[in-house]
Backbone as a printed PyTorch tensor [residue, N CA C, xyz], in Angstrom:
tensor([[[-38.1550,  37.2370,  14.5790],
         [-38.0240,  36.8830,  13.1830],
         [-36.5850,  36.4950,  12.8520]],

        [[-35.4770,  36.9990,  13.7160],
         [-34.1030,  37.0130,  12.9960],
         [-33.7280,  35.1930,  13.4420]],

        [[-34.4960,  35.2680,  14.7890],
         [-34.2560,  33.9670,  15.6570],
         [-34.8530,  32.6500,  14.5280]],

        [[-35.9290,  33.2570,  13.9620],
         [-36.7190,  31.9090,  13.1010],
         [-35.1250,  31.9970,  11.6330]],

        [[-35.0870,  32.9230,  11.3320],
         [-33.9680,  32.7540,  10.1430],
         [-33.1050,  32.1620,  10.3490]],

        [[-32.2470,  32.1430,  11.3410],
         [-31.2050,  31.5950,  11.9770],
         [-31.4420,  30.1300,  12.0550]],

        [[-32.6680,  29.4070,  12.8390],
         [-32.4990,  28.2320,  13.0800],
         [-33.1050,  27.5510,  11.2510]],

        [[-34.0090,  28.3070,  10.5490],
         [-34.2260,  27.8540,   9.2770],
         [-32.9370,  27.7140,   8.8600]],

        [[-31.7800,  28.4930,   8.5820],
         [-31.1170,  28.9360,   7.7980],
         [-29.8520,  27.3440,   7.6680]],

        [[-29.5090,  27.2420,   9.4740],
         [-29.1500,  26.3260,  10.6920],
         [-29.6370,  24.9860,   9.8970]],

        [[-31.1590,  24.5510,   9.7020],
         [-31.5640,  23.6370,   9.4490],
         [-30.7110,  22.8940,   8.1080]],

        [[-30.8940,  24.5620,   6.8410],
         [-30.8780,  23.8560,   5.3260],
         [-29.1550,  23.1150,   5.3180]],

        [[-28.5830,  24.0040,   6.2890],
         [-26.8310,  24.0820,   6.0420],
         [-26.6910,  22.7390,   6.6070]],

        [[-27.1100,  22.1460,   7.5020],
         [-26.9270,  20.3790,   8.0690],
         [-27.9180,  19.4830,   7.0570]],

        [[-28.9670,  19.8290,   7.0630],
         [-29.3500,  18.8940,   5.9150],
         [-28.8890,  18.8660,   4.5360]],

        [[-28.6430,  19.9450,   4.2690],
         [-28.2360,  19.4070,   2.9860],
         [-26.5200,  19.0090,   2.6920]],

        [[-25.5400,  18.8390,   4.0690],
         [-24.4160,  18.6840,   3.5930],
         [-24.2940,  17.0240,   3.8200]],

        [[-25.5580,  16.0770,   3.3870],
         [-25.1530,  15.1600,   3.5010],
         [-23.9340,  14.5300,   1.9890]],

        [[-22.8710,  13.9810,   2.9610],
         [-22.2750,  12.9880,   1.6040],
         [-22.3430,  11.5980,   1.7940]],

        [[-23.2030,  11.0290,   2.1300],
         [-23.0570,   9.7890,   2.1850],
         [-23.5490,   9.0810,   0.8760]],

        [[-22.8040,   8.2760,   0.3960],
         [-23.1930,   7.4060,  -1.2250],
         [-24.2190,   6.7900,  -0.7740]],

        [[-25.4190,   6.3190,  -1.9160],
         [-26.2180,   5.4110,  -2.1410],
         [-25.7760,   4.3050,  -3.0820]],

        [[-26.6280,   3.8100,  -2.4400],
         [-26.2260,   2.5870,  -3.9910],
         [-26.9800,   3.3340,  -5.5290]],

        [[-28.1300,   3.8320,  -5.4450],
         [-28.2670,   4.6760,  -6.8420],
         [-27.2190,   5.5890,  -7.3130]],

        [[-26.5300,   6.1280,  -6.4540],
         [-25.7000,   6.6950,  -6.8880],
         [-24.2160,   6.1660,  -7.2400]],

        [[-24.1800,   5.2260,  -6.9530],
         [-23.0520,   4.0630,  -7.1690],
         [-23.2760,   3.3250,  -8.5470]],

        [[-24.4700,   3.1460,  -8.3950],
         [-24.8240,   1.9450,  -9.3870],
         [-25.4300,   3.0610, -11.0170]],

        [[-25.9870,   4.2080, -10.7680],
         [-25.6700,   5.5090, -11.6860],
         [-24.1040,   6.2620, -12.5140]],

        [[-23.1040,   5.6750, -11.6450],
         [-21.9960,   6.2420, -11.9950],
         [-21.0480,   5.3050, -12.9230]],

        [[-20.9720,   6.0960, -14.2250],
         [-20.1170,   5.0280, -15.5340],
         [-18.8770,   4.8160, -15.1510]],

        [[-18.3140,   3.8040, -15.1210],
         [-16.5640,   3.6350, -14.8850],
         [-16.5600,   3.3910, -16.5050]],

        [[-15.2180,   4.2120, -16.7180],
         [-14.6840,   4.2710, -17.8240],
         [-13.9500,   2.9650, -18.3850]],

        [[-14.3270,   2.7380, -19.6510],
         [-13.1010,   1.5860, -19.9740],
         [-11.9000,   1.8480, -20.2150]],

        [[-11.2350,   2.6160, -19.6390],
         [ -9.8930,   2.7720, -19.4600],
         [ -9.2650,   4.0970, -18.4000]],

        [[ -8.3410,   3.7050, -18.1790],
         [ -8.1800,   4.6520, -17.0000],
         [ -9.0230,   4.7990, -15.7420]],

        [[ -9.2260,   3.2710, -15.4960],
         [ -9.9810,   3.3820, -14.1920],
         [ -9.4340,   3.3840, -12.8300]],

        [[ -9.7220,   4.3920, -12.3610],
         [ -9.4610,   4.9090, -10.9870],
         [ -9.5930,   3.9480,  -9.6850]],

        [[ -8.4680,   3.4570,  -8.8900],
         [ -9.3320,   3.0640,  -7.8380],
         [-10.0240,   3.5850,  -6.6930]],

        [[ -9.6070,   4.8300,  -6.5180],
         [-10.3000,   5.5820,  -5.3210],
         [-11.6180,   6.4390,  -6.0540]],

        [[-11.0920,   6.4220,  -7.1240],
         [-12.7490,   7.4220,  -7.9620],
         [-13.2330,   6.5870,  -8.2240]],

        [[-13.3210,   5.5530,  -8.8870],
         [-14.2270,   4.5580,  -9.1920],
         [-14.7140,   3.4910,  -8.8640]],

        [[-13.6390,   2.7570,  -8.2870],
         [-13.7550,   1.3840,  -7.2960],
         [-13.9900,   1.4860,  -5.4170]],

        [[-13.5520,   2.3530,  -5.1090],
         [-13.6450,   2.7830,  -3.7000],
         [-15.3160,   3.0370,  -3.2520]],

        [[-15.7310,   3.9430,  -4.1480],
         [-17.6060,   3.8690,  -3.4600],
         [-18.2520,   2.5610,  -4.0690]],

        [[-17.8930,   1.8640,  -5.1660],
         [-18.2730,   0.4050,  -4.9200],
         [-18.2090,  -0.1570,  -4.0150]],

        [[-17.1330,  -0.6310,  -3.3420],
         [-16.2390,  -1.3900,  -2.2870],
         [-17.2990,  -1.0240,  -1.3780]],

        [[-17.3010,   0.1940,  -0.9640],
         [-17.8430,   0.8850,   0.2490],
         [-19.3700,   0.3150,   0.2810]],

        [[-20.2140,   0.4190,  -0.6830],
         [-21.1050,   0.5300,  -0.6210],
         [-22.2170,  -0.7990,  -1.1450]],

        [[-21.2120,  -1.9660,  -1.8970],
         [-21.4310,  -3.1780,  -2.1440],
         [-20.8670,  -4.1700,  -1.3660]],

        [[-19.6810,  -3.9560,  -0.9760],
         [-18.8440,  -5.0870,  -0.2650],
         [-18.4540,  -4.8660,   1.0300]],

        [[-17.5570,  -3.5550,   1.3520],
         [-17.1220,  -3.4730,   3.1840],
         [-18.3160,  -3.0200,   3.5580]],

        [[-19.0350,  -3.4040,   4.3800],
         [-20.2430,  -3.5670,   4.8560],
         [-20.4560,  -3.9940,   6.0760]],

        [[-21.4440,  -3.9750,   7.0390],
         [-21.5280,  -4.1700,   7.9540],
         [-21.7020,  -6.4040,   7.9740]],

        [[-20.7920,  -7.0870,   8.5810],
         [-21.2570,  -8.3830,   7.9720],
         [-20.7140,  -9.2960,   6.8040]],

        [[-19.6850,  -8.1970,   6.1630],
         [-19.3660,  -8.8700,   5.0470],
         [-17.7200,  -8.6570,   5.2830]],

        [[-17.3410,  -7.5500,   4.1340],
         [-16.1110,  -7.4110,   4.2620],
         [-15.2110,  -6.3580,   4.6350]],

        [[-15.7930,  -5.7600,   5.7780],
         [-15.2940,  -4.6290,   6.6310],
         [-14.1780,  -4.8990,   7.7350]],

        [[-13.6620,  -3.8960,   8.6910],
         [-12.4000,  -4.8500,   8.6660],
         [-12.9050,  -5.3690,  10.3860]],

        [[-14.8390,  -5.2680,  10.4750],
         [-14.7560,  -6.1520,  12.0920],
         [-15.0010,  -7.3300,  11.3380]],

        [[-15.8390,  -7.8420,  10.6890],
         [-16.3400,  -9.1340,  10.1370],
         [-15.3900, -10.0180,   9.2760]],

        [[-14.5190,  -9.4470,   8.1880],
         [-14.0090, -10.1450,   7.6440],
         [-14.0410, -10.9620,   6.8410]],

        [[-15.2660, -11.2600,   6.2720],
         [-15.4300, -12.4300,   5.4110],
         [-14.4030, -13.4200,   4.7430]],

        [[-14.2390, -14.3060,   5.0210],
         [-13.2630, -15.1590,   4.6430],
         [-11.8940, -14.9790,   4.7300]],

        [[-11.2370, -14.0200,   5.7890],
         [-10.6120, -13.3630,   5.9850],
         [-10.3460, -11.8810,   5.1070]],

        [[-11.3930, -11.3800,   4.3820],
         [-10.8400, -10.2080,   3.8070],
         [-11.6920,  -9.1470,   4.0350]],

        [[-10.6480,  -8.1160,   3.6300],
         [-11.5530,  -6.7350,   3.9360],
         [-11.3390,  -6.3770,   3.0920]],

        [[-12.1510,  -5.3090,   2.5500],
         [-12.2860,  -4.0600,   0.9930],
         [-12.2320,  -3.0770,   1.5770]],

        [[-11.4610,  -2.6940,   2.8360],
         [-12.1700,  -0.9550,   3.0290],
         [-10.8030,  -0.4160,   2.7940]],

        [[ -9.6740,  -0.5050,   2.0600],
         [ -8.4700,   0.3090,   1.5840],
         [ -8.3030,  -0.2530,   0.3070]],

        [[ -7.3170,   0.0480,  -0.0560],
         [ -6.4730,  -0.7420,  -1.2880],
         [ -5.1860,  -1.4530,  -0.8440]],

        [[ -4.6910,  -1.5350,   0.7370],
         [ -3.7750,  -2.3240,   0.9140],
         [ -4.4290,  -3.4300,   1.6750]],

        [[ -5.8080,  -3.3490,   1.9880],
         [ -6.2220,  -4.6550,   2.4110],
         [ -6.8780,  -5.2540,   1.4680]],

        [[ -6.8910,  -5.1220,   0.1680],
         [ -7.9430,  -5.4480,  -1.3110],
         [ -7.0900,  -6.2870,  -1.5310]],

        [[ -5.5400,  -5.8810,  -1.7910],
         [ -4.3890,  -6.1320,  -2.9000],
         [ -3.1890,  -6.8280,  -1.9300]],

        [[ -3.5240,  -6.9620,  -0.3870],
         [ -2.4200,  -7.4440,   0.3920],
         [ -2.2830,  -9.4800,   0.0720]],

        [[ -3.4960,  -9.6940,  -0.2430],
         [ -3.3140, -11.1490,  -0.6300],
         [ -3.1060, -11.8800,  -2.0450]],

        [[ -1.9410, -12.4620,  -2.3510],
         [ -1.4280, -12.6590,  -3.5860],
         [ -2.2490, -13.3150,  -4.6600]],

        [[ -3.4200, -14.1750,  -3.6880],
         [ -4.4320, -14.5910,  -4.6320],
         [ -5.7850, -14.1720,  -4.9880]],

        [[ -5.7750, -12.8200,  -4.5660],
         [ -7.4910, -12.1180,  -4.8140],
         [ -6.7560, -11.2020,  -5.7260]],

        [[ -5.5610, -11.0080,  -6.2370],
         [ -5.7090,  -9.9300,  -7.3010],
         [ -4.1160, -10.2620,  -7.8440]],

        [[ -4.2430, -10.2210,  -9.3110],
         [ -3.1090, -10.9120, -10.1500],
         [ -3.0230,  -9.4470, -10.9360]],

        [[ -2.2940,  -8.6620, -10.7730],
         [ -2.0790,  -7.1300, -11.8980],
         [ -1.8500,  -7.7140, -13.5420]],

        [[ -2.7860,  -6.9550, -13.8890],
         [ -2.4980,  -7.3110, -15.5640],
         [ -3.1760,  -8.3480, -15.8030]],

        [[ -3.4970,  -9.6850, -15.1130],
         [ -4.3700, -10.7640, -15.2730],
         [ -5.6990, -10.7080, -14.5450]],

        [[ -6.6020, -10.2560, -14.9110],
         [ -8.2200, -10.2940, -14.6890],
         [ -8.4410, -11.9660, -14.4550]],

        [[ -8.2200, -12.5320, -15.6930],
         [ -8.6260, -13.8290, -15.7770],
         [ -8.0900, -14.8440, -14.6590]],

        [[ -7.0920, -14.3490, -13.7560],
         [ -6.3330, -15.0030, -13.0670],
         [ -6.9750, -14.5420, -11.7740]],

        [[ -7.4130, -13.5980, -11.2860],
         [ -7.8720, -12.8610, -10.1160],
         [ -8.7540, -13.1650,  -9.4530]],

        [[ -8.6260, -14.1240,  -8.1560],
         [-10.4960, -14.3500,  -7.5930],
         [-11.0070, -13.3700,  -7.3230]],

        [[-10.5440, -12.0440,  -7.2680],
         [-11.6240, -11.2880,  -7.2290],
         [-12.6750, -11.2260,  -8.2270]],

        [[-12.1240, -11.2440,  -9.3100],
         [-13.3360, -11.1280, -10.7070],
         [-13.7430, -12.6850, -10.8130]],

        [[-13.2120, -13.9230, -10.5840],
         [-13.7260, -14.8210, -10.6450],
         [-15.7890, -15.3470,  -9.5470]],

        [[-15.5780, -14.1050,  -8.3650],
         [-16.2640, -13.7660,  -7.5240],
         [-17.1570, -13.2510,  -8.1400]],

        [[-16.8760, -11.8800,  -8.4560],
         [-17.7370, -10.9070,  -8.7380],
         [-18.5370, -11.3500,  -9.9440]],

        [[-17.8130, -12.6720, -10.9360],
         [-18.3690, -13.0320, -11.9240],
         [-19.2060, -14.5380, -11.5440]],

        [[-18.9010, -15.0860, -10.4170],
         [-19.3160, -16.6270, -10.1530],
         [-18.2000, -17.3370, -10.9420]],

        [[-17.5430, -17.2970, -11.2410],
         [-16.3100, -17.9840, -12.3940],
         [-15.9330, -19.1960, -11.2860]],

        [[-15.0880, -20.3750, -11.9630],
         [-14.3500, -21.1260, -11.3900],
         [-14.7100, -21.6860,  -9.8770]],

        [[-16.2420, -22.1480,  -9.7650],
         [-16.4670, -22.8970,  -8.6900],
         [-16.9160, -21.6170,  -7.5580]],

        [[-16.5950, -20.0620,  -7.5370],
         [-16.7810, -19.4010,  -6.6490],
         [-18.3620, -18.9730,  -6.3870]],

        [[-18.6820, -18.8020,  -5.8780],
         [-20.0070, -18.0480,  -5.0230],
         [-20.3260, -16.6110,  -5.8680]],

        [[-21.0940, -16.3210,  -6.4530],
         [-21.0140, -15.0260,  -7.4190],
         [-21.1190, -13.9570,  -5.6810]],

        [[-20.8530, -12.6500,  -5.9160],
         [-20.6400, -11.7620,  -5.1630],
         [-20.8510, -10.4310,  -5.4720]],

        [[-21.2330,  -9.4680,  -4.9390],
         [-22.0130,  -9.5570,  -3.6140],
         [-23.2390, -10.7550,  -3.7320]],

        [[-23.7680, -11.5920,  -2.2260],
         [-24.5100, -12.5740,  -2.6750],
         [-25.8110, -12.2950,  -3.2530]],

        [[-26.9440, -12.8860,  -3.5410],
         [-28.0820, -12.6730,  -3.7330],
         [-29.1100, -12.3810,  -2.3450]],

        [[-29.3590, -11.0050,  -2.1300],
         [-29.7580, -10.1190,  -1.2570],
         [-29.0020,  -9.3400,  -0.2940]],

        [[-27.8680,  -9.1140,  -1.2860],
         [-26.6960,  -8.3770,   0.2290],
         [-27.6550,  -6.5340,  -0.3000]],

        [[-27.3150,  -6.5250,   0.8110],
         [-27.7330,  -4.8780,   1.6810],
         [-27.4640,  -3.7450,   0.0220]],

        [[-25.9920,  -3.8650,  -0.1570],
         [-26.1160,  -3.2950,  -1.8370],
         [-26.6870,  -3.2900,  -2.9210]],

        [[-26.7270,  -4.7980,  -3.0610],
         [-27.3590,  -5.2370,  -4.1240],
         [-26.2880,  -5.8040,  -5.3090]],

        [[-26.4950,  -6.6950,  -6.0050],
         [-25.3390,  -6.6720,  -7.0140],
         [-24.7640,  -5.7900,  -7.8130]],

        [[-23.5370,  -6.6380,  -8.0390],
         [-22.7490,  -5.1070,  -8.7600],
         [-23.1770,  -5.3160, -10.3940]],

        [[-23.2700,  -3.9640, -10.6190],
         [-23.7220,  -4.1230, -12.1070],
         [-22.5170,  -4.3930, -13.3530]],

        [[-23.4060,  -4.6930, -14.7830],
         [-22.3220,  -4.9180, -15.4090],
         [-21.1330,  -4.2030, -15.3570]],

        [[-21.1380,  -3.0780, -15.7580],
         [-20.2680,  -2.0520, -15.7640],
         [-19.5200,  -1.8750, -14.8190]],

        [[-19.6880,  -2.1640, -13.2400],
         [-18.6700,  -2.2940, -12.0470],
         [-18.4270,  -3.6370, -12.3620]],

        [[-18.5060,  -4.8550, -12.7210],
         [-17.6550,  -5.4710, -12.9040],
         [-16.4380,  -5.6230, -14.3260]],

        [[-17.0610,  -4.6180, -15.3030],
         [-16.1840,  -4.5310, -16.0840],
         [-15.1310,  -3.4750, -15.8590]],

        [[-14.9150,  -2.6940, -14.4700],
         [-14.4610,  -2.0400, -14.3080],
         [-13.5320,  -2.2030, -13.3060]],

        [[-13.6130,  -3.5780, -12.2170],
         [-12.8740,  -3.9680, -11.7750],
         [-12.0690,  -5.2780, -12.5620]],

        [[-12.5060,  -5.4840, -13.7290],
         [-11.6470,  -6.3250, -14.6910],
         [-10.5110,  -5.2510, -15.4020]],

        [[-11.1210,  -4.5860, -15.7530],
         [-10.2710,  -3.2830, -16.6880],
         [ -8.8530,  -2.4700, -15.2580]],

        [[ -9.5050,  -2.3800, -14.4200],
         [ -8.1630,  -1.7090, -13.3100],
         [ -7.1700,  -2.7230, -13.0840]],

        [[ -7.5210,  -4.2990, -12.8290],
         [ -6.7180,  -4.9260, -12.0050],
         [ -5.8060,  -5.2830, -14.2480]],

        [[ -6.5470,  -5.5080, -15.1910],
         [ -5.9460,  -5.4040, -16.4570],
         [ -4.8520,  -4.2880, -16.5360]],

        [[ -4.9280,  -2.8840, -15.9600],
         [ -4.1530,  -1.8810, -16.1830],
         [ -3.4390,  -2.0900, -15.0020]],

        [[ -3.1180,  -2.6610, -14.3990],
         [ -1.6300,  -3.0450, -13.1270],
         [ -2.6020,  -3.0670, -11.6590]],

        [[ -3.7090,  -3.1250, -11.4750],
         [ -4.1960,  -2.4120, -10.3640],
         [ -3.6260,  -1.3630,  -9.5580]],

        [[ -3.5740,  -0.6470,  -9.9790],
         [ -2.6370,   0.7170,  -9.3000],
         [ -3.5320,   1.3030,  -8.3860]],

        [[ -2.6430,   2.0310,  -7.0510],
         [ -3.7010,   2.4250,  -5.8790],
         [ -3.6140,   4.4350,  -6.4710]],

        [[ -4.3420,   4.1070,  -7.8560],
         [ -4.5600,   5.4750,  -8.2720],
         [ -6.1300,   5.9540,  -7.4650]]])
């Protein structure tokens, strides 16, 4: 009996310490209009809409970029303008703006980003994009 407790006990403690994000749980979580975080708020986006297996992780690369830090997001002078949203291909992307390809595409593995993650990567890169 102590042997069956043990491996029950064994079982609940590995199953249940999963942390891996979903996209429900991504696409469930409010980014604030102000004071938006990039590692609390933008980071399990990234992760879980964009660096991806295929897209923009750092084997594949997409168009040369990767999302899986904040110094490979913010290392190129023209995917992110601090203080100017309107200037930023990143949001020009994420919005289809200015000739770009809207993003993530239509059927990526995530799914699109919802309103609210894109008003939330307009609102961070608006507040300086800081690697808060």
């Amino acid at each position: 009996m102590r042997i069956f407790f043990i491996i029950f006990l064994s079982a609940i403690i590995f199953t249940g310490c999963d942390d891996t994000l979903t996209t429900e749980q991504v696409d469930n979580t409010v980014i604030p209009s102000s004071n938006v975080s990039f590692a609390r708020h933008l980071t399990p986006v990234l992760s879980i809409k964009c660096a991806t297996s295929g897209c923009h992780d750092d084997s594949r690369l997409a168009d040369g970029l990767s999302f899986t830090s904040y110094t490979n997001i913010t290392q190129r002078f023209d995917i992110i303008f601090p203080g100017k949203p309107e200037n930023s291909k990143l949001i020009w992307a994420i919005r289809g703006q200015s000739g770009a390809l809207a993003m993530p595409p239509i059927g990526s593995l995530g799914g699109p980003l919802t309103e609210n993650q894109k008003q939330g990567f307009e609102v961070w890169i608006k507040e300086g994009a800081k690697n808060n």
